[in-house]
Backbone as CSV, one residue per row, in Angstrom:
resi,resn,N_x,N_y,N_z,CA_x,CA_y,CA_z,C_x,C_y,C_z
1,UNK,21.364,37.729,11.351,20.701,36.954,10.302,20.317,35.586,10.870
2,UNK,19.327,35.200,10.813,19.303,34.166,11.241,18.363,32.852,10.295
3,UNK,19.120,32.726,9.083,18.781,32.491,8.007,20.057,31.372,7.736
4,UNK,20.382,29.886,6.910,21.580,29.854,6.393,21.651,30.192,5.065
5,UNK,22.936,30.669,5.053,23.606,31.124,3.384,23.143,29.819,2.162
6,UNK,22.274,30.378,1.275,21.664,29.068,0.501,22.862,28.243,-0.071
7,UNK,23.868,29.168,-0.277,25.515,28.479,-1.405,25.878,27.354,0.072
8,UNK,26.168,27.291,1.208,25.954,26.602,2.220,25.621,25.283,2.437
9,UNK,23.707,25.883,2.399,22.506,24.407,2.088,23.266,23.790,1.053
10,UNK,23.279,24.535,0.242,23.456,23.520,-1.368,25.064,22.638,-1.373
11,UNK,25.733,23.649,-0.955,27.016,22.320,-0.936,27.707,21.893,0.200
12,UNK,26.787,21.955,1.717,27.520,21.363,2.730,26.284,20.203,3.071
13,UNK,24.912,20.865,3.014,24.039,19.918,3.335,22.847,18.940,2.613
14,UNK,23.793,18.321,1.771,23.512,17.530,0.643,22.201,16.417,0.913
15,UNK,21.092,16.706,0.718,20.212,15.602,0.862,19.575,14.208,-0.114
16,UNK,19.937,13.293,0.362,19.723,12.011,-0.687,19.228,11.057,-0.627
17,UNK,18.602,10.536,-0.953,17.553,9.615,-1.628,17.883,8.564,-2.521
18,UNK,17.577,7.093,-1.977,17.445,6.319,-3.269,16.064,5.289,-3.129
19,UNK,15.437,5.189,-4.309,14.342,4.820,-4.009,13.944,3.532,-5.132
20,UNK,13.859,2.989,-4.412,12.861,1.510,-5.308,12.730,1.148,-5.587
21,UNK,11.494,0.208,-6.979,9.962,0.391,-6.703,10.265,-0.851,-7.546
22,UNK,9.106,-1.773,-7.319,8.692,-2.857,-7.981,6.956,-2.835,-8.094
23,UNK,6.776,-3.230,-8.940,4.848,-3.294,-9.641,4.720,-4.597,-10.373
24,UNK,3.720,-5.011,-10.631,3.133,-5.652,-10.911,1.891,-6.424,-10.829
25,UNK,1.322,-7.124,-12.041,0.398,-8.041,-11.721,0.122,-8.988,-13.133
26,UNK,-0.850,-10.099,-12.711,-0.699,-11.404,-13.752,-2.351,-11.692,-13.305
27,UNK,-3.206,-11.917,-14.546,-4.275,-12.567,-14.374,-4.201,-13.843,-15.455
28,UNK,-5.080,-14.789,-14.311,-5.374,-16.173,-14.864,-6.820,-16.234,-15.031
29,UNK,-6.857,-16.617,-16.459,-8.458,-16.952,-16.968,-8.310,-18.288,-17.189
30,UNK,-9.584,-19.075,-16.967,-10.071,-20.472,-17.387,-11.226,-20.764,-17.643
31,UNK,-11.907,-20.807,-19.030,-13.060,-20.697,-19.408,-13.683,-22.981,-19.211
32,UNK,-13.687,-22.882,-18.030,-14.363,-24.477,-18.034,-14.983,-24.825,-18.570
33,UNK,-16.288,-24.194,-19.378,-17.339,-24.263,-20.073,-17.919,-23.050,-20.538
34,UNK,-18.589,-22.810,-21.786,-18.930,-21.485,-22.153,-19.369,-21.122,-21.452
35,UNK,-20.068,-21.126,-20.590,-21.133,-20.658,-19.534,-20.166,-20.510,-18.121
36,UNK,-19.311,-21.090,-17.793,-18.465,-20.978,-16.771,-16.770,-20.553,-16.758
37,UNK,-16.414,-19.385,-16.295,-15.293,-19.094,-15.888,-14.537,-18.662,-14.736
38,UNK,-13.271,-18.992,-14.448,-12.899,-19.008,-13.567,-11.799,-17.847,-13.724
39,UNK,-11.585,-16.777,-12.825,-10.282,-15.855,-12.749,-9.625,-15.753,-11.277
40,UNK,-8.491,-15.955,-11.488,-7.273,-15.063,-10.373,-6.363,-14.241,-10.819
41,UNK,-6.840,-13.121,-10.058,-5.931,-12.019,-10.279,-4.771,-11.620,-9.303
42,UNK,-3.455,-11.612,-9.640,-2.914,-11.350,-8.090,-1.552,-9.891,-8.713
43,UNK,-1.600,-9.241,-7.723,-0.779,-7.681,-7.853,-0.156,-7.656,-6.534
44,UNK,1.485,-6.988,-6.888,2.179,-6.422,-5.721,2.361,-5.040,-6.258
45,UNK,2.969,-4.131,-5.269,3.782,-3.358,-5.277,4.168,-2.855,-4.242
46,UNK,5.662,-2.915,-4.661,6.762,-2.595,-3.177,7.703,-1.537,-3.443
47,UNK,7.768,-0.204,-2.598,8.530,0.348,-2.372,9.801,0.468,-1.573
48,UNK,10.590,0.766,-1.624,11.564,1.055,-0.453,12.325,2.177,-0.990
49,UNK,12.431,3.095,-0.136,12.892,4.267,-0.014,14.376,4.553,1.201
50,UNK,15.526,4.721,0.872,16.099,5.593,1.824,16.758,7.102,2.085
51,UNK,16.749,7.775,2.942,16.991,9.059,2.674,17.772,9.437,3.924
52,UNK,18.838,10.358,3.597,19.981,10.634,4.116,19.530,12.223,4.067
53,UNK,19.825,12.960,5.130,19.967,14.369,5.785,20.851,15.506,6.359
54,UNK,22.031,15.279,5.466,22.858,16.217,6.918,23.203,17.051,7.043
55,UNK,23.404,17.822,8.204,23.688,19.713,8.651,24.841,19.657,9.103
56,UNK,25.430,20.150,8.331,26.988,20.575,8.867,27.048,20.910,9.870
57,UNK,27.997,21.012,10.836,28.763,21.764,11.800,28.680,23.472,11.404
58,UNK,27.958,24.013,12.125,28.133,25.497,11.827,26.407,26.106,10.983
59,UNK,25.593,24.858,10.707,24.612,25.087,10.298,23.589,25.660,10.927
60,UNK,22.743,26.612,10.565,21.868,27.202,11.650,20.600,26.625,12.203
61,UNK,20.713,26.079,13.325,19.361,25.168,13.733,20.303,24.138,13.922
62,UNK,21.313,23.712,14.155,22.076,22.590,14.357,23.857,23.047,14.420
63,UNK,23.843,23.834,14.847,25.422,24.476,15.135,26.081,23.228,15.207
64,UNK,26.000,22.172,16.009,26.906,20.947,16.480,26.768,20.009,14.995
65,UNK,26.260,20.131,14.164,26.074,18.799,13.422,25.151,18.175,13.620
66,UNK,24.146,17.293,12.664,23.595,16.617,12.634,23.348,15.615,11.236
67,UNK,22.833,14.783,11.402,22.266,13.977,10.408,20.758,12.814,10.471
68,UNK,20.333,13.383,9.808,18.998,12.534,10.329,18.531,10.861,9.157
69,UNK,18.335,10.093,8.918,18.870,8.852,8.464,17.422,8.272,8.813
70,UNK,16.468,7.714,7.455,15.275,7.014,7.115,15.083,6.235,6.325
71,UNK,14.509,5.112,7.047,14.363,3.756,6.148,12.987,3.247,5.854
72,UNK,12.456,3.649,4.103,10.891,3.849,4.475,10.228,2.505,3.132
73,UNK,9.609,1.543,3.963,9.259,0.442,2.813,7.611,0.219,2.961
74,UNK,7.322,-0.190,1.628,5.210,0.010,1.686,5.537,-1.061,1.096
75,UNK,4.330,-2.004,1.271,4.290,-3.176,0.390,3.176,-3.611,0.258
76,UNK,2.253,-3.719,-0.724,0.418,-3.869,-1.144,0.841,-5.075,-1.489
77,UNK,-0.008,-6.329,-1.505,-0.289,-7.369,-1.839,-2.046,-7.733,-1.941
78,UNK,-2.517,-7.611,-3.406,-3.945,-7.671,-3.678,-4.416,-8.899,-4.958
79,UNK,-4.679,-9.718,-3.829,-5.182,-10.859,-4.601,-7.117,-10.783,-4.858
80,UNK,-7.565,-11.097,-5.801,-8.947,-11.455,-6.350,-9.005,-12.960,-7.386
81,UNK,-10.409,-13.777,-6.955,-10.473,-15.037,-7.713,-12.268,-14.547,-7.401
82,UNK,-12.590,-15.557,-8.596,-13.590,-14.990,-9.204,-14.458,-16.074,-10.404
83,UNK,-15.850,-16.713,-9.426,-16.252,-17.580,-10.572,-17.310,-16.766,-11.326
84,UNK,-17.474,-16.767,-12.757,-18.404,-15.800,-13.381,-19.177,-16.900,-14.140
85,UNK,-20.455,-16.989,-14.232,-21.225,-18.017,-15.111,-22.301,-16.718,-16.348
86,UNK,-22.576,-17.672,-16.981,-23.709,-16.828,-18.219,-24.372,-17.704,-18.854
87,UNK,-25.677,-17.572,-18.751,-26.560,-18.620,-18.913,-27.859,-18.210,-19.742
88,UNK,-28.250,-18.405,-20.618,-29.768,-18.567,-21.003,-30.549,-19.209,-20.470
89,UNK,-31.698,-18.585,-19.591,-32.579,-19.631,-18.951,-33.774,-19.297,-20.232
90,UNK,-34.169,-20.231,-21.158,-35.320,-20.202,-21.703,-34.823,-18.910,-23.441
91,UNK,-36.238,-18.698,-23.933,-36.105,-17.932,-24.646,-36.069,-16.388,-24.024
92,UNK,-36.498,-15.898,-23.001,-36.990,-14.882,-22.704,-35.745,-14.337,-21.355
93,UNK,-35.264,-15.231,-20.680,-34.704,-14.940,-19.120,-32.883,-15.449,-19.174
94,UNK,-32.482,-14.165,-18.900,-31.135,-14.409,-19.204,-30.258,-14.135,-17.611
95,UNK,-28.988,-15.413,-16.981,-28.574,-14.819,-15.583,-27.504,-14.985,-15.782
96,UNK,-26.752,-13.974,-15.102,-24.979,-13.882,-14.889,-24.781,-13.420,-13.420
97,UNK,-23.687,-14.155,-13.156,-23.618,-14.353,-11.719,-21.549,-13.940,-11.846
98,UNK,-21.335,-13.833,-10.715,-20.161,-13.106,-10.173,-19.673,-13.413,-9.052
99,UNK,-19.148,-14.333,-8.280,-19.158,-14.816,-6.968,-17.432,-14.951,-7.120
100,UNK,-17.042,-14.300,-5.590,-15.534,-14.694,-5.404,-14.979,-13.868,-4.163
101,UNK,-13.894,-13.901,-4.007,-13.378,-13.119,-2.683,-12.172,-12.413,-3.139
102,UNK,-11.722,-11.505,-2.386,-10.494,-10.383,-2.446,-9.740,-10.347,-0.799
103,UNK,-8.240,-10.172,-1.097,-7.728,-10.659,0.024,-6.674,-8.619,-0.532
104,UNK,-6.728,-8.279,0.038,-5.448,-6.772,0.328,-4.527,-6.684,1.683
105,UNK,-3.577,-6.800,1.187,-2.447,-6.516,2.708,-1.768,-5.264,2.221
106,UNK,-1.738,-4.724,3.059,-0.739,-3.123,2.831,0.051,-3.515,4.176
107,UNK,1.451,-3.028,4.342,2.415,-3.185,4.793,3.386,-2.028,4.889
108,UNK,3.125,-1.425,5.851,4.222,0.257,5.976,5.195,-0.145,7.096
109,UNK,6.489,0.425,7.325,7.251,0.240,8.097,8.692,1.291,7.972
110,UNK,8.918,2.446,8.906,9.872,3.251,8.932,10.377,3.101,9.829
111,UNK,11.939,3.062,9.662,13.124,3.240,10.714,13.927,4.580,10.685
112,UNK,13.886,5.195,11.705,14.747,6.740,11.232,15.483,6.878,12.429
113,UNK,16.679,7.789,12.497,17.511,8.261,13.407,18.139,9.282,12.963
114,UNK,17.646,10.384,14.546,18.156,11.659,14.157,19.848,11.225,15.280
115,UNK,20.934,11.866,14.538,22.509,11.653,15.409,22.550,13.223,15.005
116,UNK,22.702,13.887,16.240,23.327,15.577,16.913,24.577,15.447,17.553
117,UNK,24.808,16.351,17.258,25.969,16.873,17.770,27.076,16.045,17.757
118,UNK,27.922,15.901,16.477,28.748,15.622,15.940,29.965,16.157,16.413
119,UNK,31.178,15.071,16.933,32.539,15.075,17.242,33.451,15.718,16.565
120,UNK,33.219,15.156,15.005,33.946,15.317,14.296,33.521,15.837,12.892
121,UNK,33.604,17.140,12.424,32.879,17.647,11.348,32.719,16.863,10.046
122,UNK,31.906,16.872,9.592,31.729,16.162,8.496,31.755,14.564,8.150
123,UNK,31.461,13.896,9.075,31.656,12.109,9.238,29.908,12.166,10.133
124,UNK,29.173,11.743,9.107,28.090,11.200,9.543,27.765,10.286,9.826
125,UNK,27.943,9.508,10.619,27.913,8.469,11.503,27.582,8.260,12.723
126,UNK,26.468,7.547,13.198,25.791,7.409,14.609,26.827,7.305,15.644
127,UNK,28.034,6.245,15.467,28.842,6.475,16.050,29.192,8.312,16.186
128,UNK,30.172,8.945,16.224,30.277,10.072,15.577,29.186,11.645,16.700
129,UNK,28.400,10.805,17.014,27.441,11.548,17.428,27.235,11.590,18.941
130,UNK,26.887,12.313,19.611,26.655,12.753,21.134,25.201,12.262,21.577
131,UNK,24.601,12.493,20.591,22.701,11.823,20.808,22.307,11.129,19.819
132,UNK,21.860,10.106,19.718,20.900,9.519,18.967,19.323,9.588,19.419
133,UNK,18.754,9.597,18.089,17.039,9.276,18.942,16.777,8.482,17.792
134,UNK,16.707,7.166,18.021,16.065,6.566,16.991,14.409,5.777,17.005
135,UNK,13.721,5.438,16.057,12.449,5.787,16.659,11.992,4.606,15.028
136,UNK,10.914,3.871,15.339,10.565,2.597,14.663,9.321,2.892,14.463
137,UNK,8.514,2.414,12.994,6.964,2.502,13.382,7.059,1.293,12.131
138,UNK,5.730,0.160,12.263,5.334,-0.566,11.716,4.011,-0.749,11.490
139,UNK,3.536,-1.139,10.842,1.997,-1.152,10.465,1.374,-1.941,9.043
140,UNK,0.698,-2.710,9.420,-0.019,-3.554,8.444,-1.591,-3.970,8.391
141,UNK,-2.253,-3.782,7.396,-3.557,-3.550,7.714,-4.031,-4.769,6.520
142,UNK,-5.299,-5.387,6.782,-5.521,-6.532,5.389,-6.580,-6.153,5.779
143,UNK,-7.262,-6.697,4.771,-8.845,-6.535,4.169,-9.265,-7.686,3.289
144,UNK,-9.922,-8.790,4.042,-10.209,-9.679,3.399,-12.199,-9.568,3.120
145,UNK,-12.319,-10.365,1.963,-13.883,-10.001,1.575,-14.288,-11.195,0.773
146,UNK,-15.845,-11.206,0.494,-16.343,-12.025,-0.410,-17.543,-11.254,-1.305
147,UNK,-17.740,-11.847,-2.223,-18.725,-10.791,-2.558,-19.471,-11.477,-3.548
148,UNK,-20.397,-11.126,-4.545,-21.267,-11.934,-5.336,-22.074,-10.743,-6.060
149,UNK,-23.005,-11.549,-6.935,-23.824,-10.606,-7.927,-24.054,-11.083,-8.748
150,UNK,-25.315,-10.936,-8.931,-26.465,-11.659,-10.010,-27.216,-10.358,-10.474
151,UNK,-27.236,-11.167,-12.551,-28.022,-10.135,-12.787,-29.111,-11.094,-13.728
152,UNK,-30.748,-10.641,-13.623,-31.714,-11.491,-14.475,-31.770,-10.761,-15.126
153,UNK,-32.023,-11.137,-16.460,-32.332,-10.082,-17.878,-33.683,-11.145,-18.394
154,UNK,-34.196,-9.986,-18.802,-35.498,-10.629,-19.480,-35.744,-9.878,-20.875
155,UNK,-35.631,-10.792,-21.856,-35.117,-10.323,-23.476,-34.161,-9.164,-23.661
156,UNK,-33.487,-9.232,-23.101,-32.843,-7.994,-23.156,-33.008,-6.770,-22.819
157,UNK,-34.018,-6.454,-22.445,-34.451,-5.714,-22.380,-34.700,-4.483,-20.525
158,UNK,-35.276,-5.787,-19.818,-35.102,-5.167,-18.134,-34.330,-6.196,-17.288
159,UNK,-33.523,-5.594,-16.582,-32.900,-6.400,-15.903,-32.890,-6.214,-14.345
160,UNK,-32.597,-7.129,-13.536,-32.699,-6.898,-12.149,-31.171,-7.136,-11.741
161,UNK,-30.660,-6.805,-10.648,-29.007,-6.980,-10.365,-29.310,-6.814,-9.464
162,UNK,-28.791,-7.897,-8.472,-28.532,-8.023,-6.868,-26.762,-8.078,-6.581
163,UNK,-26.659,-7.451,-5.873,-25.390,-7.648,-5.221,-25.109,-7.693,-3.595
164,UNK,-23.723,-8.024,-3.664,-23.804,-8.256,-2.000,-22.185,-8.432,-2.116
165,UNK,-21.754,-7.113,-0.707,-19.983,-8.303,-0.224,-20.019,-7.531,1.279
166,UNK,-19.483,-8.940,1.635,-18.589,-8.555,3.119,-17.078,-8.535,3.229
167,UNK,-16.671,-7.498,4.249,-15.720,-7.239,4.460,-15.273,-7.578,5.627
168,UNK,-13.994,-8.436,6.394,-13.615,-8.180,7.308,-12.048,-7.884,7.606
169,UNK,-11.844,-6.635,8.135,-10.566,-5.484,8.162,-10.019,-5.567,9.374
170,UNK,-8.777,-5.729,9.686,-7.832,-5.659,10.369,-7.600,-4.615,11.166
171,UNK,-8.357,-3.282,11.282,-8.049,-1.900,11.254,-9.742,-1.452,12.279
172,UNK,-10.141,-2.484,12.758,-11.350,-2.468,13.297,-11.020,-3.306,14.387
173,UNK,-12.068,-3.423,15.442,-12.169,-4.327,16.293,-12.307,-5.111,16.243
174,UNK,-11.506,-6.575,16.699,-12.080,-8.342,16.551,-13.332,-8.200,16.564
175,UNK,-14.667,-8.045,17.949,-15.332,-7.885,18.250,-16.890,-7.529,16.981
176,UNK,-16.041,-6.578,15.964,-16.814,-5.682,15.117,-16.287,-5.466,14.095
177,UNK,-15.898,-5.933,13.338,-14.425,-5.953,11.943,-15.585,-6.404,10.863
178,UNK,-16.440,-6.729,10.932,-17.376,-7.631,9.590,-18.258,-6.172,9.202
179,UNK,-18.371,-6.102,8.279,-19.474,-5.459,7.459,-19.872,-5.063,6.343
180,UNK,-21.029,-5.433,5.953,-21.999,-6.152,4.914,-22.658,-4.939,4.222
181,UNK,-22.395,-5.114,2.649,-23.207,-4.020,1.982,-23.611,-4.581,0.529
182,UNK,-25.256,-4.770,1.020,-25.599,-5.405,-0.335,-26.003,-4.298,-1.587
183,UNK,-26.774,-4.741,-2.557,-27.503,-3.370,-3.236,-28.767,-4.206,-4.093
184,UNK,-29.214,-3.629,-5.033,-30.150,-4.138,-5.826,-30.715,-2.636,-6.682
């Protein structure tokens, strides 16, 4: 057979998890003048996760013991500010405008270690263990931008809308990281 007994999995190789999580966000309005407002918007959310793994002594795919051990945290940070105006030009020509920038950081980072072949049955502990392989990854990426947008209305009726934002990303080359996408 080369299968383990599921009654086994279930009560020798107990897998566990505790996890997390924080959210949020808060916007600030400030109307300076009817025609002029000002917003900042700012949002997190952070995870952290850890998770525990272990194979008994006698388990199949790990006869010696093992335990494998992960430390897993994300963290978004997304700020936006934002001046918005609204204006009557005349009886006939109406403009609203949209101008501001956006800043995003994402933030990943895992620590894990697999420990084999265990001394002593049932004590999961790196100590405890004949091999470790432990193994790190980090990573953070931002995305900062600006952007804008105007729209003319004429009685209500037809309107024109220009827009425009640039981006420059962390996840690109110094060299080549900027790029621009207007519309109309």
């Amino acid at each position: 057979d080369n299968t383990n007994n599921p009654f086994w999995v279930v009560n020798e190789n107990v897998f566990e998890t505790d996890i997390e999580r924080f959210f949020g966000s808060t916007t600030l309005t400030f109307e300076v003048f009817d025609w002029l407002t000002l917003q900042e918007r700012l949002g997190t959310d952070i995870i952290s996760e850890e998770r525990r793994e272990p194979n008994a002594v006698g388990t199949r795919g790990a006869q010696r013991g093992e335990v494998f051990d992960q430390v897993y945290r994300q963290r978004q940070i997304d700020q936006d500010f934002s001046i918005r105006t609204d204006n009557e030009l005349g009886e006939d020509f109406s403009l609203q405008t949209v101008f501001g920038n956006n800043i995003n950081q994402r933030t990943f980072e895992e620590i894990t270690n697999t420990a084999t072949n265990l001394n002593v049955a049932g004590l999961y502990n790196y100590t405890n263990a004949n091999n470790n392989t432990p193994d790190n990854f980090f990573q953070r990426q931002r995305l900062v931008a600006v952007y804008g947008n105007a729209t003319i209305g004429f009685r209500d009726y037809a309107f024109l809308e220009l827009t425009g934002r640039n981006d420059w990303s962390s996840t690109l080359p110094k060299e080549n990281n900027s790029y621009f996408y207007p519309s109309i």
